[in-house]
Phi, psi and omega in degrees: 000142206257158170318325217250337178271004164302283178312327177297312162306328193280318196285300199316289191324302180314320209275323153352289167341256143012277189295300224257008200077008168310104172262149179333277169342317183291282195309294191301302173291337154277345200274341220050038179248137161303169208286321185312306214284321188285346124332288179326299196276318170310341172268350190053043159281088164186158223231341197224155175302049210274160174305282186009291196267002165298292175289356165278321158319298181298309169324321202247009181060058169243130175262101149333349183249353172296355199240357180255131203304169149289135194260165184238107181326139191273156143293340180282300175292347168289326216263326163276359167236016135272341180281336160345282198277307180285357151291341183270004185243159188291334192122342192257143161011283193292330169308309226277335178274247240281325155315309202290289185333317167281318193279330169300332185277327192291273205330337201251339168268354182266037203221000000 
C-alpha cells in the first residue's frame, strides 16, 4: 500500500470509527485480529495487505482494494491474454458474446 493510500485508510478509518462508535477493543473482538495488530494497522503502521488487515477491512466495511495502487499490465501481459482468448474463440459472433460474457462473469468473482 502506497503512502497516499495509507493516509485514505487511516481518514475512512477515523470516520468508521467515528460514525459507528468503535473501539480498538471492539475492532479486535469482531475482527478476531489481536487488539496491538489492530492498533498497529489502524494507525497504518504496515507495509504489506496482510489477512489481518484484511480482515479489519471486512470488519469495518471497507474494500482494500479502494487503498491500492493499480496495477498496470506489461505488454507482454496484455499480448498473452489476448492470444488467451483469441485461441479459445471459434471466429463467430455468437463465440465472441459468450466468451467476453464469461470472462466478465470470472472477472466479477476476483473483486
Amino acid at each position: 500500500m502506497t503512502s497516499q493510500g495509507q493516509k485514505l485508510f487511516r481518514r475512512d478509518v477515523a470516520a468508521r470509527l467515528s460514525a459507528n462508535g468503535l473501539t480498538i477493543s471492539s475492532i479486535a473482538r469482531k475482527s478476531g485480529v489481536h487488539q496491538s495488530q489492530v492498533s498497529r494497522i489502524l494507525a497504518g503502521k504496515f507495509t504489506t495487505v496482510s489477512s489481518n488487515v484484511m480482515q479489519i477491512c471486512m470488519t469495518l466495511g471497507l474494500k482494500v482494494d479502494d487503498y491500492l495502487m493499480p496495477v498496470v499490465p506489461s505488454n507482454a501481459d496484455r499480448e498473452r491474454i489476448q492470444e488467451a482468448a483469441l485461441s479459445a474463440w471459434d471466429g463467430s459472433p455468437e463465440d465472441a458474446r459468450a466468451l467476453s460474457s464469461l470472462l466478465r462473469t470470472l472477472s466479477g468473482f476476483r473483486r
